[in-house]
N, CA and C atoms as a LAMMPS dump frame, in Angstrom:
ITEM: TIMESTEP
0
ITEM: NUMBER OF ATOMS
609
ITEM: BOX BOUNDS ff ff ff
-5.0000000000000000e+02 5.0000000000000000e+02
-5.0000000000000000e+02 5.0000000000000000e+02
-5.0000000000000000e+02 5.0000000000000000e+02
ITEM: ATOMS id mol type element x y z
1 1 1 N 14.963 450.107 -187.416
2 1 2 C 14.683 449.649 -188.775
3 1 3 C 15.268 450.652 -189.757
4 2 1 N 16.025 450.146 -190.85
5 2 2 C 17.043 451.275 -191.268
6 2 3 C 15.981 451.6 -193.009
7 3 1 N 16.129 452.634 -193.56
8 3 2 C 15.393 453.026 -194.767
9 3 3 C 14.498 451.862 -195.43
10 4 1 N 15.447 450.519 -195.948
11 4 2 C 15.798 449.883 -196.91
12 4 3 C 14.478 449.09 -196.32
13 5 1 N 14.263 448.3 -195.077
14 5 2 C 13.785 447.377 -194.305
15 5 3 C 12.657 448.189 -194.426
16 6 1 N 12.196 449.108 -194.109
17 6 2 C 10.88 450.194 -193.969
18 6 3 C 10.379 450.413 -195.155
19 7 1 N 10.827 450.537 -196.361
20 7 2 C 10.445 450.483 -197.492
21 7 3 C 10.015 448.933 -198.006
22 8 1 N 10.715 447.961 -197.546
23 8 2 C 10.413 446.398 -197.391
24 8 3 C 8.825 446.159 -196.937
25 9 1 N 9.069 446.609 -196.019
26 9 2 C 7.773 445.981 -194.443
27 9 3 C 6.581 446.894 -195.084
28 10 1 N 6.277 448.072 -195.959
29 10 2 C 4.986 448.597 -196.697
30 10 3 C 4.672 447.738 -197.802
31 11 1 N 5.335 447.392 -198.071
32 11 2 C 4.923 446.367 -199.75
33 11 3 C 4.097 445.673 -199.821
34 12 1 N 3.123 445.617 -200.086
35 12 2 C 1.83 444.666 -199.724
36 12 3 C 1.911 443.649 -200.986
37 13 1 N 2.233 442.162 -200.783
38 13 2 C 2.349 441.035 -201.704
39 13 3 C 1.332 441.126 -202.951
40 14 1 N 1.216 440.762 -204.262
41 14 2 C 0.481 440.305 -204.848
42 14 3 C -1.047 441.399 -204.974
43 15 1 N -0.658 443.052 -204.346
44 15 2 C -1.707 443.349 -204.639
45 15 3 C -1.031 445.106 -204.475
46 16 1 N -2.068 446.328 -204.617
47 16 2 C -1.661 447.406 -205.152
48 16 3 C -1.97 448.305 -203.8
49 17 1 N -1.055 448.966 -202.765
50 17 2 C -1.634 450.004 -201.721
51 17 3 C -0.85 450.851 -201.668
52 18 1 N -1.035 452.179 -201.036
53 18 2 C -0.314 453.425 -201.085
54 18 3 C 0.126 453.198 -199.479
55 19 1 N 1.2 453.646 -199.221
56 19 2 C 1.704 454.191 -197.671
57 19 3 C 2.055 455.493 -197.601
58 20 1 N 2.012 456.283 -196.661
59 20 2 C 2.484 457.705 -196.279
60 20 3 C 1.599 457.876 -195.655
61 21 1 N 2.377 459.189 -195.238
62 21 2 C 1.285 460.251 -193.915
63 21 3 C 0.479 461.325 -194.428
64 22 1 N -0.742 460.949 -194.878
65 22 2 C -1.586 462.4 -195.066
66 22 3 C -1.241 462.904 -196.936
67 23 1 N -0.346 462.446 -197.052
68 23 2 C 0.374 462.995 -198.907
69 23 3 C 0.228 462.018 -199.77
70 24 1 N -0.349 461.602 -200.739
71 24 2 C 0.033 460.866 -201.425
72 24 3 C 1.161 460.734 -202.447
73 25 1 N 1.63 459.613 -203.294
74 25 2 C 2.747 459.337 -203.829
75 25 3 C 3.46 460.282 -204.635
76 26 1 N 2.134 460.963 -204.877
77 26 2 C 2.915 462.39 -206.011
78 26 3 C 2.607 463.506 -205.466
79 27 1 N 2.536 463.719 -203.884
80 27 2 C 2.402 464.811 -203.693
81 27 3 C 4.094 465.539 -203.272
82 28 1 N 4.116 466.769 -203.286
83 28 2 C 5.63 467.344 -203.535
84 28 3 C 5.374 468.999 -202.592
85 29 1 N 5.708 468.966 -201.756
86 29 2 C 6.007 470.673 -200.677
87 29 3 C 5.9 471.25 -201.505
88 30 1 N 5.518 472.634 -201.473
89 30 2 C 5.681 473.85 -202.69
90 30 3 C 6.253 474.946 -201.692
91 31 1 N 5.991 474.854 -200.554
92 31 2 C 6.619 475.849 -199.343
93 31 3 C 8.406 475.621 -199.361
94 32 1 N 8.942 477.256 -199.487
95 32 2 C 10.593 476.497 -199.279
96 32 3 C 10.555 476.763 -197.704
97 33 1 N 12.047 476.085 -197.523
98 33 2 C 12.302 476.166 -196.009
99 33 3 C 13.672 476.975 -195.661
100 34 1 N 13.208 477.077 -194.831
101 34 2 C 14.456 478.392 -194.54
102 34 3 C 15.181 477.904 -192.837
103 35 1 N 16.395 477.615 -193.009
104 35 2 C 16.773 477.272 -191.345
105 35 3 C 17.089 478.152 -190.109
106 36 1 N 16.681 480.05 -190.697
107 36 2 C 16.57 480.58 -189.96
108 36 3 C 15.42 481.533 -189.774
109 37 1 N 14.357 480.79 -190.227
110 37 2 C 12.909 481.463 -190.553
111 37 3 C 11.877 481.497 -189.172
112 38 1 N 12.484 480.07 -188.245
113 38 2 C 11.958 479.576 -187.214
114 38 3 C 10.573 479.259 -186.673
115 39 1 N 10.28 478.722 -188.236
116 39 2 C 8.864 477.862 -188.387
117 39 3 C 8.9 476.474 -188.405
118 40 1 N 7.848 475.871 -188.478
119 40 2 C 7.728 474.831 -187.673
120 40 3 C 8.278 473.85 -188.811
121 41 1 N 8.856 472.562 -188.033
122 41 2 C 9.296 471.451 -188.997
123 41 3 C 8.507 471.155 -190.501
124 42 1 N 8.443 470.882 -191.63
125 42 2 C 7.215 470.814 -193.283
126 42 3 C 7.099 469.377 -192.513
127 43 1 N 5.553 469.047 -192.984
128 43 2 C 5.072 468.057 -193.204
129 43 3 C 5.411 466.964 -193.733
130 44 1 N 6.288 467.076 -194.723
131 44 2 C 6.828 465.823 -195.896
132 44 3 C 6.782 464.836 -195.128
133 45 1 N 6.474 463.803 -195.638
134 45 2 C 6.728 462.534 -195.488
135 45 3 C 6.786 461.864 -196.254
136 46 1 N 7.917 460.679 -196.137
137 46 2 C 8.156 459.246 -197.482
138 46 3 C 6.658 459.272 -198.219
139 47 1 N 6.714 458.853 -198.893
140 47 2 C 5.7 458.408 -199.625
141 47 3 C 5.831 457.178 -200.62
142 48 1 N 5.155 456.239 -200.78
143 48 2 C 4.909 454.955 -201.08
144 48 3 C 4.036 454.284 -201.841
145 49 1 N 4.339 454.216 -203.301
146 49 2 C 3.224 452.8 -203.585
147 49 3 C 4.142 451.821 -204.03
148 50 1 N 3.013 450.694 -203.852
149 50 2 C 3.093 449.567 -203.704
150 50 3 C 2.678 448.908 -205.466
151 51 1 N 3.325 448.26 -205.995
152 51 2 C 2.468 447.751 -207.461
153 51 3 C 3.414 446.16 -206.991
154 52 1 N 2.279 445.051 -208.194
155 52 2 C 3.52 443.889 -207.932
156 52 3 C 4.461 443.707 -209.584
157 53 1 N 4.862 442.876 -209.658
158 53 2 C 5.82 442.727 -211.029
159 53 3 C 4.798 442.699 -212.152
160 54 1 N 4.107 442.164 -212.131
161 54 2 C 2.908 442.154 -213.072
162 54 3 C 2.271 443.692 -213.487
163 55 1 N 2.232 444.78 -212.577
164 55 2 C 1.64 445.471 -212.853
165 55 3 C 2.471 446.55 -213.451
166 56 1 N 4.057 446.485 -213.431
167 56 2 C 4.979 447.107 -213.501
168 56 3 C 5.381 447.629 -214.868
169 57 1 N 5.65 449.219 -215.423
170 57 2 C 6.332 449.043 -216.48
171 57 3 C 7.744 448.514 -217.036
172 58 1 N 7.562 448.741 -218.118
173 58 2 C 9.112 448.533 -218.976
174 58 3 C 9.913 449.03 -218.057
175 59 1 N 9.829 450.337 -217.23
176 59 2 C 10.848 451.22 -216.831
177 59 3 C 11.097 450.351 -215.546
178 60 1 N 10.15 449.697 -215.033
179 60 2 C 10.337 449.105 -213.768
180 60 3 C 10.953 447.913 -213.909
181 61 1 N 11.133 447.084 -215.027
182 61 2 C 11.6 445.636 -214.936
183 61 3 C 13.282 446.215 -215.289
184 62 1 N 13.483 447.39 -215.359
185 62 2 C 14.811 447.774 -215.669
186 62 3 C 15.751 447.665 -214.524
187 63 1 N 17.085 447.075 -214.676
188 63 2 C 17.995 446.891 -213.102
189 63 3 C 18.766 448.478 -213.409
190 64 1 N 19.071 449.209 -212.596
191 64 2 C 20.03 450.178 -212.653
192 64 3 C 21.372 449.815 -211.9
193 65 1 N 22.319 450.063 -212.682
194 65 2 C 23.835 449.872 -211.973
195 65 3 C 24.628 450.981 -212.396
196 66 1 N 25.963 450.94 -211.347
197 66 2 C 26.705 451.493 -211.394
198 66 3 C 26.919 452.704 -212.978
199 67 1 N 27.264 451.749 -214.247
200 67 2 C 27.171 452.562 -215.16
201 67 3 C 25.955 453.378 -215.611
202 68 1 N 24.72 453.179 -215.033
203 68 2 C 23.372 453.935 -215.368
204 68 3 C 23.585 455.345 -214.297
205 69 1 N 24.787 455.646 -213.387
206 69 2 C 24.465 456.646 -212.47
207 69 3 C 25.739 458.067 -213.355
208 70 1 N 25.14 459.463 -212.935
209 70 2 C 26.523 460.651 -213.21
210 70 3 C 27.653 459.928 -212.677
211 71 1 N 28.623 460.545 -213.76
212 71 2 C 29.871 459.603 -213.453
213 71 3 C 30.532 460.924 -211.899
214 72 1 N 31.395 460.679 -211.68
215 72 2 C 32.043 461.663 -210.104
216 72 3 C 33.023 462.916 -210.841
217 73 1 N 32.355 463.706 -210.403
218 73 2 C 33.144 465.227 -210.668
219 73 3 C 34.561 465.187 -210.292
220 74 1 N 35.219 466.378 -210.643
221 74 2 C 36.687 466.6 -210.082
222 74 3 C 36.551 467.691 -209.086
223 75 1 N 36.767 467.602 -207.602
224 75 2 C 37.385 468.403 -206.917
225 75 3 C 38.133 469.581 -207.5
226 76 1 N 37.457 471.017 -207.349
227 76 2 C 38.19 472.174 -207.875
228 76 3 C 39.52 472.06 -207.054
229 77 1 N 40.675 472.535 -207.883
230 77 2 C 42.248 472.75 -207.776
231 77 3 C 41.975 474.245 -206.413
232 78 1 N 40.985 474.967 -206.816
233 78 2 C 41.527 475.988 -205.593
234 78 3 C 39.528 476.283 -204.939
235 79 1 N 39.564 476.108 -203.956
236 79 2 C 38.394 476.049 -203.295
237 79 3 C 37.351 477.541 -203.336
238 80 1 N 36.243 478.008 -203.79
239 80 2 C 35.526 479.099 -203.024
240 80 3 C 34.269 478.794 -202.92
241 81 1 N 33.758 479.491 -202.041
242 81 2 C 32.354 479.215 -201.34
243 81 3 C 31.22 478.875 -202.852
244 82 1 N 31.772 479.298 -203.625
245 82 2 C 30.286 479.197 -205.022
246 82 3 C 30.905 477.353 -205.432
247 83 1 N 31.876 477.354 -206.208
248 83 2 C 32.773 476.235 -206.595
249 83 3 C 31.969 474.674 -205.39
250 84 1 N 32.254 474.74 -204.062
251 84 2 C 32.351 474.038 -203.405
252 84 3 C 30.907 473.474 -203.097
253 85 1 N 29.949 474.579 -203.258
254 85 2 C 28.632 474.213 -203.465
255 85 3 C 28.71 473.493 -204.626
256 86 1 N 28.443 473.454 -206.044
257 86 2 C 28.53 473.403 -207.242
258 86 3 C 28.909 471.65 -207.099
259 87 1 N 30.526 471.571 -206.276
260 87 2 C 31.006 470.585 -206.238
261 87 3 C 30.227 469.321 -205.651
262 88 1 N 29.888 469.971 -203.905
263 88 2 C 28.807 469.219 -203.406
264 88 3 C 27.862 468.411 -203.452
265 89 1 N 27.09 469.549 -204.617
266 89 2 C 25.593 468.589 -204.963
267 89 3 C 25.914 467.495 -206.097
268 90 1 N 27.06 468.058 -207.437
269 90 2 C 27.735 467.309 -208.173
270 90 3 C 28.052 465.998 -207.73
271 91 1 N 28.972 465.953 -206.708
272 91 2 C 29.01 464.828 -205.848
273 91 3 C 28.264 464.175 -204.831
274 92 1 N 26.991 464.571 -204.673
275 92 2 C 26.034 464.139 -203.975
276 92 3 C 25.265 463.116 -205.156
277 93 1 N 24.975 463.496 -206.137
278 93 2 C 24.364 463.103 -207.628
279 93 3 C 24.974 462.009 -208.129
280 94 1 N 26.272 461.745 -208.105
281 94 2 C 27.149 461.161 -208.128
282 94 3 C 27.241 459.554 -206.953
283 95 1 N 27.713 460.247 -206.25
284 95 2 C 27.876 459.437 -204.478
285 95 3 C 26.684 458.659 -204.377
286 96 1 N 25.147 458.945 -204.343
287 96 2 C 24.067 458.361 -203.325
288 96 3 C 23.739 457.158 -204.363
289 97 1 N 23.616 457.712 -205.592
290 97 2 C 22.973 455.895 -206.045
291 97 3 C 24.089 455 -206.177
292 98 1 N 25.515 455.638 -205.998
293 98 2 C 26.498 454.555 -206.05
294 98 3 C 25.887 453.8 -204.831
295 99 1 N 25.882 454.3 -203.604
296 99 2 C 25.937 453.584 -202.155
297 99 3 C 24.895 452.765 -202.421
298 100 1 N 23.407 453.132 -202.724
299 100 2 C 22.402 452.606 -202.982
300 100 3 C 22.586 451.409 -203.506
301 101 1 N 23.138 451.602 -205.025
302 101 2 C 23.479 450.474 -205.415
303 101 3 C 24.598 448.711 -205.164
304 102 1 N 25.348 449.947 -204.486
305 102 2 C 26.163 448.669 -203.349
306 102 3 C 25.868 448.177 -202.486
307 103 1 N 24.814 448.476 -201.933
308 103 2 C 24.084 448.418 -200.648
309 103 3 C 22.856 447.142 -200.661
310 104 1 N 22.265 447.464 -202.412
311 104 2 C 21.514 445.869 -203.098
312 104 3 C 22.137 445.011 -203.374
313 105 1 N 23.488 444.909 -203.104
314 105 2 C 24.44 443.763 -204.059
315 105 3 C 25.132 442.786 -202.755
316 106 1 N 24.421 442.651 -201.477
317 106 2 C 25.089 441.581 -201.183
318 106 3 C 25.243 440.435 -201.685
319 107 1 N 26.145 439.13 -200.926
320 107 2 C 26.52 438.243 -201.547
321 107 3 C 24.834 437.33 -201.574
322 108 1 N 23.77 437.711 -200.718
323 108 2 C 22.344 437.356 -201.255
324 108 3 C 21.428 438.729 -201.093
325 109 1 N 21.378 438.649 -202.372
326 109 2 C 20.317 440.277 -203.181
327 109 3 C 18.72 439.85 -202.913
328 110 1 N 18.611 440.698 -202.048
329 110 2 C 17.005 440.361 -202.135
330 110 3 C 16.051 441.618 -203.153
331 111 1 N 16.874 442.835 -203.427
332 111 2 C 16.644 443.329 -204.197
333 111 3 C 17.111 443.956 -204.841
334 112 1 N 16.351 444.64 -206.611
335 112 2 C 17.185 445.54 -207.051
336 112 3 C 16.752 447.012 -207.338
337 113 1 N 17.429 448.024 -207.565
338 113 2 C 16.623 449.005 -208.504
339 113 3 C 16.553 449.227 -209.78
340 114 1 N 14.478 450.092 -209.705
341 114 2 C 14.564 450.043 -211.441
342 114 3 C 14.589 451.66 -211.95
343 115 1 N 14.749 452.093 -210.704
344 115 2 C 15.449 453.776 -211.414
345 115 3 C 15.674 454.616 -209.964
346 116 1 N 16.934 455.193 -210.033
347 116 2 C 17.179 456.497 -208.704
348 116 3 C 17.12 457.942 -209.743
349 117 1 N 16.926 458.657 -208.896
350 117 2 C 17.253 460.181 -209.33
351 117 3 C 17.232 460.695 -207.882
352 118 1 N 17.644 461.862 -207.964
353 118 2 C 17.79 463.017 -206.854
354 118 3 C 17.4 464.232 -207.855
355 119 1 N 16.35 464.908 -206.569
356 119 2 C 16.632 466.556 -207.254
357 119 3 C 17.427 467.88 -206.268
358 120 1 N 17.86 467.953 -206.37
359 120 2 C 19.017 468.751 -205.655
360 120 3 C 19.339 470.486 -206.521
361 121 1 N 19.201 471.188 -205.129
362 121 2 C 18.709 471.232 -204.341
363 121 3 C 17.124 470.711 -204.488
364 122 1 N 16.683 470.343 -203.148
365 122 2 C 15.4 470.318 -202.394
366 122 3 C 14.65 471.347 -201.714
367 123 1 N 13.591 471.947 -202.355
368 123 2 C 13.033 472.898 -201
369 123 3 C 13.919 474.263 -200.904
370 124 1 N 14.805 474.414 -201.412
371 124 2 C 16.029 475.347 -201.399
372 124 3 C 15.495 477.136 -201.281
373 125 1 N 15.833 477.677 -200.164
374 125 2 C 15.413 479.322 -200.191
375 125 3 C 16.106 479.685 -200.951
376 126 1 N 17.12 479.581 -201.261
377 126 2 C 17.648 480.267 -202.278
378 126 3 C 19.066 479.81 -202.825
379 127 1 N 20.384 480.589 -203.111
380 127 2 C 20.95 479.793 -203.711
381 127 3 C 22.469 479.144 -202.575
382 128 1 N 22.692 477.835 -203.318
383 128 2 C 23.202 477.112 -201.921
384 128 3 C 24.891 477.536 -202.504
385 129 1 N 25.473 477.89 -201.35
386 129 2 C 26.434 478.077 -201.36
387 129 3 C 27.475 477.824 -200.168
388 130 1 N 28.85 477.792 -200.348
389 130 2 C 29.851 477.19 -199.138
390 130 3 C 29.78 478.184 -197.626
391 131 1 N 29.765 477.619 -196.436
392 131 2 C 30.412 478.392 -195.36
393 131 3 C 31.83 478.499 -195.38
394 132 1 N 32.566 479.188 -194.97
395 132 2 C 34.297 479.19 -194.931
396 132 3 C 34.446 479.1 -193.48
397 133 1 N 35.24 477.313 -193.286
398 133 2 C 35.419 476.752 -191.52
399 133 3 C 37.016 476.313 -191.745
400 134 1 N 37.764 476.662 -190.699
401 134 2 C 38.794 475.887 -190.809
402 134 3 C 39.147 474.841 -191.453
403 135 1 N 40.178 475.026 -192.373
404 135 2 C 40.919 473.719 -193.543
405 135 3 C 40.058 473.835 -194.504
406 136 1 N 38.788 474.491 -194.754
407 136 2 C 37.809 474.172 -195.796
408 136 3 C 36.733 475.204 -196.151
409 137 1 N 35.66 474.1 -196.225
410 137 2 C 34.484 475.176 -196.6
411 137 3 C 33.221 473.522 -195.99
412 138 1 N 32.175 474.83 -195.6
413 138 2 C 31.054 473.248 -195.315
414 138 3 C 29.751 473.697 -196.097
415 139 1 N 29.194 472.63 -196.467
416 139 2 C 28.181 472.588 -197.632
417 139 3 C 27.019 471.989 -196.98
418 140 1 N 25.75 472.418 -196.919
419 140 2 C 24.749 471.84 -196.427
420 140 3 C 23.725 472.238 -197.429
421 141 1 N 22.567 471.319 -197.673
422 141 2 C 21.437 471.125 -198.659
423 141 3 C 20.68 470.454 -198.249
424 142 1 N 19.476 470.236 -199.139
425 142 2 C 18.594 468.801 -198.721
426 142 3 C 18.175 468.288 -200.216
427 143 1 N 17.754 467.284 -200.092
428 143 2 C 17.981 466.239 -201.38
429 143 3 C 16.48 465.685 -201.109
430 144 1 N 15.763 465.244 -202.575
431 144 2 C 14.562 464.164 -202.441
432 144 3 C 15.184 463.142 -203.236
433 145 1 N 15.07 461.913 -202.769
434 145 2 C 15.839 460.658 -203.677
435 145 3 C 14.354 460.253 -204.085
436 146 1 N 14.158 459.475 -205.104
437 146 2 C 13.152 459.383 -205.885
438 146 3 C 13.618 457.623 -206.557
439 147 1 N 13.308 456.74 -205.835
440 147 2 C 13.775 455.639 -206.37
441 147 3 C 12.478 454.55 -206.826
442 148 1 N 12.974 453.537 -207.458
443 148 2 C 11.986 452.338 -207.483
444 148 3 C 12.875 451.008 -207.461
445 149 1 N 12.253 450.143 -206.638
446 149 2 C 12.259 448.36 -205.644
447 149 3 C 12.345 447.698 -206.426
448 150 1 N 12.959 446.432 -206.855
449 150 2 C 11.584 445.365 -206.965
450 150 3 C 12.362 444.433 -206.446
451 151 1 N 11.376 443.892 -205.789
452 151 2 C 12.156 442.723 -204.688
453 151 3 C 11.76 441.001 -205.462
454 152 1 N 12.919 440.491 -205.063
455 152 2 C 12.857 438.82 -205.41
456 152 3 C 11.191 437.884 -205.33
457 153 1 N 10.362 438.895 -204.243
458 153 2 C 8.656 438.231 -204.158
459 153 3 C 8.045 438.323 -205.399
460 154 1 N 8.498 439.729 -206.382
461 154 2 C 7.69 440.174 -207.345
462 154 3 C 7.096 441.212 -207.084
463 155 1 N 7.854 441.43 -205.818
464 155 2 C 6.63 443.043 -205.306
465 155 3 C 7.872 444.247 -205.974
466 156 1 N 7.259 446.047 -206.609
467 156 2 C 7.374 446.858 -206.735
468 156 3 C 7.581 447.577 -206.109
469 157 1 N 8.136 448.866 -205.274
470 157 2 C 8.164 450.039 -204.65
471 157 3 C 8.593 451.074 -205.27
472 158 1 N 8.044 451.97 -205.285
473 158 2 C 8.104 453.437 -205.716
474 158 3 C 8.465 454.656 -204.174
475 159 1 N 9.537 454.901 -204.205
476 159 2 C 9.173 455.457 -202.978
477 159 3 C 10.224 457.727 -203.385
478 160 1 N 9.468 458.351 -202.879
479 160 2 C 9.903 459.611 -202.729
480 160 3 C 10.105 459.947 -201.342
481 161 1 N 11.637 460.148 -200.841
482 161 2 C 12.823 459.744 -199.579
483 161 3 C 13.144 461.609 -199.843
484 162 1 N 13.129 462.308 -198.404
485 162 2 C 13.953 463.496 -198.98
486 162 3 C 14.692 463.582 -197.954
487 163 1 N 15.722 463.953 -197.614
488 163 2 C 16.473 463.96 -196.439
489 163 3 C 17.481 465.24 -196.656
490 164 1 N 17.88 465.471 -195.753
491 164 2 C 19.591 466.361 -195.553
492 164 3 C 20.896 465.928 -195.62
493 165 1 N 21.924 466.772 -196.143
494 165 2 C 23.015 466.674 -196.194
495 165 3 C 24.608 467.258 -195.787
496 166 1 N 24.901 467.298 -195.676
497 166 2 C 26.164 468.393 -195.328
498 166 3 C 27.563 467.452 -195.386
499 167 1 N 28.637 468.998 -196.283
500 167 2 C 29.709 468.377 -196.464
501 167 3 C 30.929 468.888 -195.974
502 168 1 N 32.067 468.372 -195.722
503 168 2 C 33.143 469.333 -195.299
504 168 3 C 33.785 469.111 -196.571
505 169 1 N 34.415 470.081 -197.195
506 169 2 C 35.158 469.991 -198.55
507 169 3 C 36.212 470.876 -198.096
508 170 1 N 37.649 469.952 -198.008
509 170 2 C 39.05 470.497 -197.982
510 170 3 C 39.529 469.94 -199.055
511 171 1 N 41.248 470.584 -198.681
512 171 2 C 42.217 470.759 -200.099
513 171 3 C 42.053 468.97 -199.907
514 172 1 N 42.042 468.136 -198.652
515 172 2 C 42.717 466.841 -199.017
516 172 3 C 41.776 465.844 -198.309
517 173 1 N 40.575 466.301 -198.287
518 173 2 C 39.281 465.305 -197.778
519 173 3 C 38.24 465.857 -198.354
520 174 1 N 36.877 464.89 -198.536
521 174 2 C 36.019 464.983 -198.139
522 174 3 C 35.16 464.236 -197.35
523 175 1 N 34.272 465.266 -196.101
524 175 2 C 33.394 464.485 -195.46
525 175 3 C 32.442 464.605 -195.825
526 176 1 N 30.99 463.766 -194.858
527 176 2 C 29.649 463.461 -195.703
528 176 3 C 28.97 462.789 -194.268
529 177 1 N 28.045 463.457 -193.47
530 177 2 C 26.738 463.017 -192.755
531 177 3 C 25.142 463.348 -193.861
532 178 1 N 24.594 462.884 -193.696
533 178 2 C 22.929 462.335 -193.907
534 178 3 C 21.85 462.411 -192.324
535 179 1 N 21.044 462.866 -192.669
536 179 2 C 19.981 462.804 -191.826
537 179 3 C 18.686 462.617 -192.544
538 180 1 N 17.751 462.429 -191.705
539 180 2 C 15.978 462.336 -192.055
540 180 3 C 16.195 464.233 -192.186
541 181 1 N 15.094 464.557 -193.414
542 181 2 C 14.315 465.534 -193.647
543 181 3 C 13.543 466.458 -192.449
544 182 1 N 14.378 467.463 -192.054
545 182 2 C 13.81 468.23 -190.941
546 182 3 C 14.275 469.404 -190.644
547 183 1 N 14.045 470.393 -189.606
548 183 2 C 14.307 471.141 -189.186
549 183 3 C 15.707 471.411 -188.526
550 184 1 N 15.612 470.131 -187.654
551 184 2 C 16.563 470.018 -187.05
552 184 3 C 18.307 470.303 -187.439
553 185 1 N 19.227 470.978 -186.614
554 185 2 C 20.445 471.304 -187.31
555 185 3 C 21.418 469.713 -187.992
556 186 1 N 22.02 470.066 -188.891
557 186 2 C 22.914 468.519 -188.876
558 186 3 C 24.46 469.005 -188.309
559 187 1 N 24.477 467.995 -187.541
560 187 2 C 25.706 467.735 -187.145
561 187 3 C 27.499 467.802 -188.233
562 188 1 N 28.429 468.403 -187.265
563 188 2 C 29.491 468.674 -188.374
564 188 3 C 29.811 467.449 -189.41
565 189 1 N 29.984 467.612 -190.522
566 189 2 C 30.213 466.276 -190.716
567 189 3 C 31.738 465.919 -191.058
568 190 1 N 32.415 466.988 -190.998
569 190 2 C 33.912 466.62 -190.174
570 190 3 C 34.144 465.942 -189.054
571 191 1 N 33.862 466.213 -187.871
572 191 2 C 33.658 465.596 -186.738
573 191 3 C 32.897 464.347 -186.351
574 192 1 N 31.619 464.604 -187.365
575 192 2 C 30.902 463.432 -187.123
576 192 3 C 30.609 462.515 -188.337
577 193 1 N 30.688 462.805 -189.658
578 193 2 C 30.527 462.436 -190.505
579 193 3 C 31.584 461.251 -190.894
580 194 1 N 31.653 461.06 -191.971
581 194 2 C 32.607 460.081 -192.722
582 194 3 C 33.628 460.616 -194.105
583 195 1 N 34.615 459.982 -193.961
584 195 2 C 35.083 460.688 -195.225
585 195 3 C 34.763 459.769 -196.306
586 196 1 N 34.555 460.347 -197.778
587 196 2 C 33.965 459.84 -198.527
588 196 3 C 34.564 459.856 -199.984
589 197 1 N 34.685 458.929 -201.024
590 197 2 C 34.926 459.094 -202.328
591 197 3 C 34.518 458.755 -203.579
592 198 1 N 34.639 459.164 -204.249
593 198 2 C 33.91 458.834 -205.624
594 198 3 C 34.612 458.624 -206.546
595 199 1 N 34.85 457.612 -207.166
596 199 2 C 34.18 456.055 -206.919
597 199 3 C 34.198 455.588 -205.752
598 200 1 N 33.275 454.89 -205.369
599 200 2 C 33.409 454.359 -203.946
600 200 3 C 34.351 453.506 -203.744
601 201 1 N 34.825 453.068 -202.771
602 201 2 C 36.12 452.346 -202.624
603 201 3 C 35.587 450.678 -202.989
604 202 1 N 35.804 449.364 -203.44
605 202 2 C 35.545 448.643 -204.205
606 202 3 C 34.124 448.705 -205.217
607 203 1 N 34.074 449.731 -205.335
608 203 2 C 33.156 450.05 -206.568
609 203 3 C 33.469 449.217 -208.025
């Protein structure tokens, strides 16, 4: 069941409930995390309410598109480890509610959004900056996406999503993997990732 569907399947029709593990909707980590501290995975989990159209504000009957998101940075002309961070999250800010938003627009929309944000860094020990790897530099962070639903039933979702990121940033690509929020290492995302652009390609 992929994000989108899981955020679907909590929505309780025609009436008002919270989902998550143990946190409620506004609760937020205050612990940072460190990936070589070698403590145990944070607690976070999605978090979820549920309202229906009726109960919704102004802010919620709002559709967000393409022009409501940061427009896409420019790739620095000469690469260094501070720059490439900088660039990263720029283009992370950029990149995720585009996808998001392309992602509601099939040729049948069952839903839309009525606001994204990211706060970036997430949880951050301190300050995020490039590794230097062959052809490039690699960028890793973690992100909380902070969105709201509203689906064709009339139902609402509010949901706080935090996950990981990592980028490969060369003179003549960029790549881009995503994971769930964890401990766990992420995978190269040269190797395994995707290459990626901003604007998205039929954007």
């Amino acid at each position: 069941m992929n994000r989108r569907s899981l955020l679907r399947a909590m929505a309780v029709v025609g009436g008002v409930g919270i989902a998550g593990c143990g946190a409620g909707a506004n609760s937020d980590p205050e612990t940072d995390r460190s990936p070589t501290a070698g403590t145990s995975p944070p607690t976070t989990a999605p978090s979820e309410t549920t309202r229906t159209r009726s109960e919704s504000t102004d802010e919620a009957m709002t559709t967000v598109g393409i022009a409501d998101v940061p427009s896409c940075p420019q790739k620095p002309a000469t690469l260094t480890k501070e720059n490439v961070a900088q660039f990263a999250m720029e283009f992370e800010e950029a990149y995720k509610p585009r996808a998001l938003i392309q992602e509601s627009q099939p040729s049948f929309r069952s839903y839309t959004y009525t606001y994204i944000s990211l706060v970036i860094p997430y949880n951050a020990a301190g300050n995020i900056t490039g590794t230097a790897v062959e052809n490039g530099y690699l960028v890793e962070f973690s992100v909380k996406l902070r969105e709201g639903v509203n689906y064709e039933d009339g139902t609402a979702v509010d949901g706080d999503l935090p996950y990981d990121v990592a980028y490969f940033i060369g003179s003549d690509s960029v790549h881009r993997i995503e994971k769930e929020y964890s401990e766990e290492p992420l995978p190269g995302p040269r190797e395994s990732g995707q290459p990626v652009t901003c604007p998205i390609s039929d954007e």
